[in-house]
C-alpha positions, 0 to 999 in steps of 0.5 A: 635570390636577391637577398642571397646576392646582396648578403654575399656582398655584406659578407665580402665587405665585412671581411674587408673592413674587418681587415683593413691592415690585411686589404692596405697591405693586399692594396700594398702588394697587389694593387692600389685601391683609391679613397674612391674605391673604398668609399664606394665599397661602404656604400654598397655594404651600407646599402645591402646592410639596410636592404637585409635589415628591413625585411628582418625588421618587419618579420620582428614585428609582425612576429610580435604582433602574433605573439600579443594575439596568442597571449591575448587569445590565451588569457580569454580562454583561462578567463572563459573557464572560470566564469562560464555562467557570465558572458564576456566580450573579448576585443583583440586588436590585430592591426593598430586597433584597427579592428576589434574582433568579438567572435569569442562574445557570441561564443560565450552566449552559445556556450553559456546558453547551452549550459543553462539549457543543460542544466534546465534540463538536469535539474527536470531529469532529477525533478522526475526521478525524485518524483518516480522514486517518491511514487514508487516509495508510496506504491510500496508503503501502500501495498505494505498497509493493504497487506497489513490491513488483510492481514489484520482482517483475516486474523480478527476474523479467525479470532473471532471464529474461534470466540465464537466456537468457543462460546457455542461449545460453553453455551451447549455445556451449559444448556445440557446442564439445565436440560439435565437439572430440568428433567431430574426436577421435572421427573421429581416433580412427576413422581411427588404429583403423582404421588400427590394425585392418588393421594388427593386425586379423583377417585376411580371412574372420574376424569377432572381438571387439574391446575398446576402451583403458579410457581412450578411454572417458572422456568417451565417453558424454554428452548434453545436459540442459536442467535440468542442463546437460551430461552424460557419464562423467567416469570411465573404464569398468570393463565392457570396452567391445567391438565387431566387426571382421571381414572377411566374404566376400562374392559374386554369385550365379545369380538364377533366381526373377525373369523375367529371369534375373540375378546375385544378391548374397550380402553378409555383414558382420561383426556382433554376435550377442550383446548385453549391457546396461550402465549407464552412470554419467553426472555433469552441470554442476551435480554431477546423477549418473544412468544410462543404459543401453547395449547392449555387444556380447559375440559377433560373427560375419559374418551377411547384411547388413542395409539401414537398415530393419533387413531382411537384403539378399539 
């Protein structure tokens, strides 16, 4: 309210001074202002200039003195946001470096704090996620080689299934063959001993030991193996190899024991009498030796003749 008043009155004086030949010719007119008068005038619009000039004043510097601080303030900022991994202390003055404020310090030391923490705890999150993904890629590569590895197993084993059938089956070839060879040579070798025997053999009604040709008993003795294949004696014999020939005498006779009467028959053959037990060496496919035993007869003689079941036929 007063400074309203006293700018009124600068208003008025102004418009005075500022038309001085109008204010002598208005003093001419109406009235006569004295030097006093005047005087007194300039004295009121000198101090009602220096009353409204100094509030003006103070409020100009004041006014700076906020805008220094908003310039200032403003600089730290854009300082802060490129260099956010150093600490910076600001100092501002606010009254006459009266007072340094560093707020914005422990600010700085909070945010870069923050950040370290954050990127500590960046770098442990990516740490474990390599790890999860390392992990997992191994999970996969282990799973891949054990099913390879199944895979490779289950193949080598059908194949050598296969090999093995395969094997069996050339293998029981091949023994029907030798079986086969082996009965036409043992049926040529019956027939030319037989022949033989009743060339040279014992005359009818006598019963002797033969001896076999020690080379006709190579090979004489095999069987079949499933584990080590075919089997026989590579080699001749050195025990002799014996068996009977003979011609028994053989005849009918009066049969009184049933109710009707009839003719029996009194059969004799030539037989062994005397046996002997031999072990036979035997060598396989895949170089196996082992032995088997055989009865060889040492005696013979006609004895009664004897039916399948092993009984004497009367």
């Amino acid at each position: 309210m007063g400074i309203h008043k006293e700018s009124l009155i600068l208003i008025i004086a102004l418009g005075l001074l500022t038309n001085t030949h109008f204010a002598h010719a208005w003093g001419t007119y109406s009235c006569d202002i004295k030097e006093e008068g005047l005087q007194k005038i300039e004295e009121i619009c000198t101090e009602s200039t220096s009353k409204f000039n100094s509030p003006l004043t103070a409020l100009e510097s004041k006014l700076e003195r906020v805008l220094d601080f908003v310039a200032e303030i403003k600089l730290a900022e854009d300082s802060w946001f490129k260099k956010a991994t150093k600490a910076m202390t600001v100092e501002r003055d606010l009254s006459n470096h009266e007072e340094n404020v560093s707020p914005i310090e422990g600010r700085d030391r909070t945010v870069e704090s923050n950040s370290d923490d954050d990127k500590e705890v960046d770098r442990e999150r990516n740490k474990q996620q390599v790890r999860r993904e390392e992990r997992e890629n191994n999970d996969d590569w282990q799973n891949k080689r054990k099913n390879n590895d199944d895979y490779d197993r289950q193949e080598r084993r059908d194949r050598s299934d296969r090999n093995d059938r395969i094997e069996r089956r050339r293998e029981e070839d091949r023994e029907e063959k030798r079986e086969k060879a082996n009965n036409e040579d043992k049926e040529y070798d019956d027939g030319r001993r037989m022949k033989n025997d009743k060339k040279d053999g014992p005359k009818k009604g006598a019963c002797e030991v033969q001896i076999m040709d020690t080379h006709e008993t190579i090979g004489m003795f095999y069987m079949m193996s499933y584990q080590h294949g075919h089997c026989a004696n590579r080699n001749p014999i050195r025990e002799p190899i014996r068996y009977c020939l003979g011609y028994c005498a053989t005849r009918t006779f009066i049969d009184r024991e049933s109710v009707l009467w009839s003719q029996g028959n009194d059969c004799k053959s030539c037989q062994a009498t005397k046996i002997e037990t031999l072990r036979i060496p035997l060598t396989c496919d895949d170089g196996y030796n082992f032995e088997k035993k055989f009865n060889n007869i040492v005696e013979c003689d006609c004895k009664r003749c004897k039916v399948p079941d092993g009984k004497s036929k009367n």
